[in-house]
Structures are given as C-alpha cells and as structure tokens.
N, C-alpha and C positions, 0 to 999 in steps of 0.2 A: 766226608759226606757233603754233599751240594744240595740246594732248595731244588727241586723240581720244579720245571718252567710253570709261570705265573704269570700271564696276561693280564697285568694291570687294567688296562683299556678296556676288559670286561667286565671292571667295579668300579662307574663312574661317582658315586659318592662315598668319601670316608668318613666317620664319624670319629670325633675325638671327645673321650669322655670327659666329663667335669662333674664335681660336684655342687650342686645348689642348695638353698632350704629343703627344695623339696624332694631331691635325688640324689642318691651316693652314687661314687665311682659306678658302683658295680652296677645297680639299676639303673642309670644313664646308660650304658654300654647294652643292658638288659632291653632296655624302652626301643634303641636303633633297631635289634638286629629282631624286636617281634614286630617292628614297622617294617623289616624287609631289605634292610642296610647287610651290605656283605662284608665290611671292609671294616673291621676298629682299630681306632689308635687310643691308646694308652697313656695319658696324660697327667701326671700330677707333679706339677712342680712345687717345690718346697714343703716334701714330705720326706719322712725318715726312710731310705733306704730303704728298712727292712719292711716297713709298709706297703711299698711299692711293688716289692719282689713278691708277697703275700697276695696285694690285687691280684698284681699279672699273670699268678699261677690258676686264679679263681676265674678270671674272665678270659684266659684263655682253654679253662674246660667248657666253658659257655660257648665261647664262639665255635668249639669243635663241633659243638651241640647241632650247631646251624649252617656249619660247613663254610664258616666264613672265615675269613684273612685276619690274622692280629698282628698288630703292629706294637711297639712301645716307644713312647719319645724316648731319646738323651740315652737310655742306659744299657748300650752293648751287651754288656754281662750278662743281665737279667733278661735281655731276649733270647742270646745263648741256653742259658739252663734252662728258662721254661719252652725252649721249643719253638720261639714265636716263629713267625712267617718273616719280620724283618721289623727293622729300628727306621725311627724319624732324627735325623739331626736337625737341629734349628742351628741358625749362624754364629750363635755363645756356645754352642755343643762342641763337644772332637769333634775333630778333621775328618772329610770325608774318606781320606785316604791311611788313615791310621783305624778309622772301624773297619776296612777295607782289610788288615793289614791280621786284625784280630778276629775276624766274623768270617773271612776267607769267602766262600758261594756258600755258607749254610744260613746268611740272610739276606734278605731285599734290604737297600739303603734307600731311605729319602732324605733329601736337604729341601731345606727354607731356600727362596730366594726372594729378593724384592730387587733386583736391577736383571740385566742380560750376564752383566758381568761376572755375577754369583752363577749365572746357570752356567757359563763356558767352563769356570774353576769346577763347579760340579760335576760335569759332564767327564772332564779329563780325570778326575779322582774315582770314577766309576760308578759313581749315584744312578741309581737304576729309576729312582724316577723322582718332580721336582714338585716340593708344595709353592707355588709364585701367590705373592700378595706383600701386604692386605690389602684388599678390594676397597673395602671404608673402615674406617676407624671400627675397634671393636675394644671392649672391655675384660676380653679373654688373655689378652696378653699384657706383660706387665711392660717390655720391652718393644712400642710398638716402632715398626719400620715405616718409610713413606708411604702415607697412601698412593696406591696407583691407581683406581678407576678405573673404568670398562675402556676407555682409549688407550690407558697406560699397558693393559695389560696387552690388549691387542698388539700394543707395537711390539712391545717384548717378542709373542709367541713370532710377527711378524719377521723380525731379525733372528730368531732360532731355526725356521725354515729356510732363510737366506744364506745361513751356515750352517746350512747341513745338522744342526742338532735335533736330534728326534726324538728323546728323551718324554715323557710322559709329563706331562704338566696339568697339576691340579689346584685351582684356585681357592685361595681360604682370606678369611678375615672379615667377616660380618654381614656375611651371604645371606639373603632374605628369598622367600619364594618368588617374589616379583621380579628377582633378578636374572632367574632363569632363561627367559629370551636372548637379553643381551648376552648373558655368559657364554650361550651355545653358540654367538656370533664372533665370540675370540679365538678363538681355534684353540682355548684349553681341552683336556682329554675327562676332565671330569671335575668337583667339586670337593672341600671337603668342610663339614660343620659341625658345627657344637650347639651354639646360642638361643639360634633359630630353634633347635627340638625342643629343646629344655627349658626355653625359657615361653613357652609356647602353651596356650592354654588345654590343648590337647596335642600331646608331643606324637603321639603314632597316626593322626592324620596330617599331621606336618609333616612324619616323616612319610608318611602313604605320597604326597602332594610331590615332594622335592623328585622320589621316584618317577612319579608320572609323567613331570614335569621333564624328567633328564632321560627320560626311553621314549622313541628309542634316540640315545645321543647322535 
C-alpha cells in the first residue's frame, strides 16, 4: 500500500502540538485545526511510548474529523499502525533512509535541517519534504541548532535552487506573526509553529492571523 499523492505546498502552515499550563497535547492540536490549520505534527518528547501511541491514535480521529494531514515526530512505528499521513525526523532521530527502508511509500518523511548540507543528505535519502531553521532562538526545543535568520535562511533556499533541490521547505523555530513578510521573501514553501498559538492570549485569532497572513503564499 502507498500514501496517495499529497501536495504539501497546499498546507502552507504546520502545527506542532505541545503542551502548556493551559493546554494538553490534544487541545493544542484541537485549538490549530478550529483556527483553520490543515497540517499537525505530533510532538512529545520524553514521554512513555505507550502515551504517545495513545495521543496519536486520539488526535488522529480529530484530524480526520477536519480533513487535515497528521504527522508524528521521531516514531516510525506508531505513524504506521495509526495510519498517519507521515513521520517528522529531527537530526538525533533515525536515518532518513532507514524510515525510508521501513515505512516504504505508506508515509510522507520530514527531516530537520539547519545548514544546506543537511538538506542535500536529505534529499538523496528520499525525505519528501524539509523543516529548515531555527529562525531565532526558541524554548520548544531542548537541542537547539544555529540560529539562522531571515538572511540565513534565504541563502540556504538560495543554493537548493542552484542545485536543482526542490524539496518542500518549511521554516520553524520561533515564528512570530510579524515575521510573516520577511518569511514569504525567503523562498520557503510554508511555516511551521507551536509557541506563537499557544502561548498567545487568544490562540484561534493568532492562528486566524498567521493564515491570513500566509494566503495566498
């Protein structure tokens, strides 16, 4: 069995859940997709397995709910059995070419990148599209990589059209709504955020905003 074709480039924002004081996994995920978000990723690191496999079965009845894409970080396995739409690796995750190896075309692969150099290794291991950052410094991640900046990034996408890489790149790592302008002048394909909704005093006109803001891309 193979994923049936998925135009990434037509879900320019992804949402990656977290939990806060004031939101669980699952209502974070819940908050995106009633602000209008098509795209979740499934996010919890340094929780029990069997936790994780328990969300992702729950938040991917929801997102069917809404007809939107689920993703799960890190855990092959557990996007297999529940069905997801495809796995995110980050660069401490497997290889892109051994989820590759095990998930066969029954999921979309993402990889972290934060240089070009990560994207070309990507690219040849089959990663169907790239999360590039962090943009600025952000608190979501415990392992953070170089900042790159609205120039850094630029150059990046700039040398991935130079070589011919045409891979889907979505930029993440402490995205604020005012960064919008700039962002759409990097030649990434689209966004992806956490912080900004949820940490946000009204999370569903923030996410109302970042849509506005990113259509049409």
């Amino acid at each position: 069995m193979s994923m049936p074709a998925i135009d990434l480039k037509k879900y320019p924002i992804q949402f990656i859940t977290h939990q806060t004081t004031r939101f669980s996994y699952y209502q974070s995920a819940e908050l995106a997709l009633k602000g209008g978000v098509r795209w979740i990723q499934l996010r919890m690191k340094e929780v029990p397995k069997e936790e994780v496999k328990k969300e992702a079965k729950r938040i991917k009845e929801l997102c069917g709910t809404y007809d939107a894409l689920f993703f799960i970080d890190d855990y092959v396995d557990i996007a297999l059995e529940t069905k997801a739409h495809g796995v995110h690796l980050g660069l401490h995750d497997m290889q892109i070419n051994e989820a590759r190896k095990i998930a066969g075309k029954e999921l979309l692969i993402g990889a972290t990148a934060n240089t070009f150099d990560h994207i070309v290794m990507h690219a040849k291991a089959g990663a169907d599209y790239i999360g590039l950052g962090p943009l600025r410094f952000t608190e979501t991640k415990k392992q953070l990589s170089p900042v790159l900046g609205v120039n850094g990034v630029k150059a990046i996408v700039k040398q991935c059209k130079e070589n011919n890489i045409f891979l889907p790149i979505y930029l993440i790592g402490g995205i604020q709504i005012n960064d919008i302008i700039a962002i759409k002048q990097t030649g990434v394909d689209g966004i992806a955020v956490s912080s900004a909704i949820l940490l946000s005093e009204n999370p569903l006109e923030t996410t109302g905003k970042f849509l506005d803001g990113l259509n049409p891309y």
